[in-house]
N, C-alpha and C positions, 0 to 999 in steps of 0.2 A: 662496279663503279670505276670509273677513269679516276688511275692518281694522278693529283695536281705535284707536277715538278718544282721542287722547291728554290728553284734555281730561274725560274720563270717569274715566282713570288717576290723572291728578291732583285729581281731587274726591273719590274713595274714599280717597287718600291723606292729605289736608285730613283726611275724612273718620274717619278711624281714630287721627291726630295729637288731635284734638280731642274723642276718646274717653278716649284718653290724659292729655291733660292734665285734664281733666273728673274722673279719678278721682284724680289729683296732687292737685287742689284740694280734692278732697272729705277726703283724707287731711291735706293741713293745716289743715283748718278743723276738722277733728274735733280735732286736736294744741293748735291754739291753742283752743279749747275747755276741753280738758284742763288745761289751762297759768293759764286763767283762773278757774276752779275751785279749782283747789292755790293758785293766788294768795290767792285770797279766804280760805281756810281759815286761811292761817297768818297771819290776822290785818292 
């Protein structure tokens, strides 16, 4: 049986974390977007 390198495990794992948070950010930048818009509106 082929061993799994556990150095491989942990870089898909980086990997997938960094997906994640990639789309966290993408979501409050669009909010704080939002936020700065409605700001400006009410003067």
């Amino acid at each position: 049986m082929e061993q799994v390198n556990p150095l491989a495990q942990q870089v898909a794992a980086q990997e997938r974390e960094i997906q994640r948070l990639r789309q966290k950010l993408k979501e409050a930048e669009t909010i704080i977007e939002f936020q700065k818009k409605s700001r400006n509106s009410w003067g």
